[in-house]
C-alpha positions in Angstrom: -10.6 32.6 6.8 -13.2 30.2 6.8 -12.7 29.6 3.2 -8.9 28.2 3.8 -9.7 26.0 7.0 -12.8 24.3 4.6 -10.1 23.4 1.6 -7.9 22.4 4.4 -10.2 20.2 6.1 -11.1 18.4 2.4 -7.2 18.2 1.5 -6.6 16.9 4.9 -9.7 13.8 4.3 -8.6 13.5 0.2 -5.1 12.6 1.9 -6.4 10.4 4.3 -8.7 8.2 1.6 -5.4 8.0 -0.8 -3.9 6.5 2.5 -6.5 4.0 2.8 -6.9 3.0 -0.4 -3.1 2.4 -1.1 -2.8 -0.1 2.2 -6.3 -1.8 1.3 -4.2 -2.5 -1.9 -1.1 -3.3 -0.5 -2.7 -5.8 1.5 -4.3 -7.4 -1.3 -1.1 -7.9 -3.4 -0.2 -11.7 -3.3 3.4 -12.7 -2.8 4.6 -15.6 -4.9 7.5 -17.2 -4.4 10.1 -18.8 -6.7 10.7 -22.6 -6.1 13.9 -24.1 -5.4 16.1 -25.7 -8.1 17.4 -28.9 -7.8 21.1 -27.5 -7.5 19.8 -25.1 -4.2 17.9 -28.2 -2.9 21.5 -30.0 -3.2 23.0 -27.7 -1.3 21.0 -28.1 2.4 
């Protein structure tokens, strides 16, 4: 018993550091954006 609540508790914490690290890298992904071409600036 005590056996499956300790790998529980580490899958439960491995989980939780994969969630971490994927926002920490989502939030350091820069967003470029495309300029406008001279036929979308026409249209405005």
């Amino acid at each position: 018993m005590v056996i499956i609540i300790t790998l529980s508790i580490i899958i439960v914490f491995v989980i939780l550091l994969l969630c971490v690290v994927t926002t920490s890298k989502a939030y350091d992904y820069k967003h470029t954006v495309d300029p406008l071409t001279k036929k979308q600036d026409e249209k405005k």
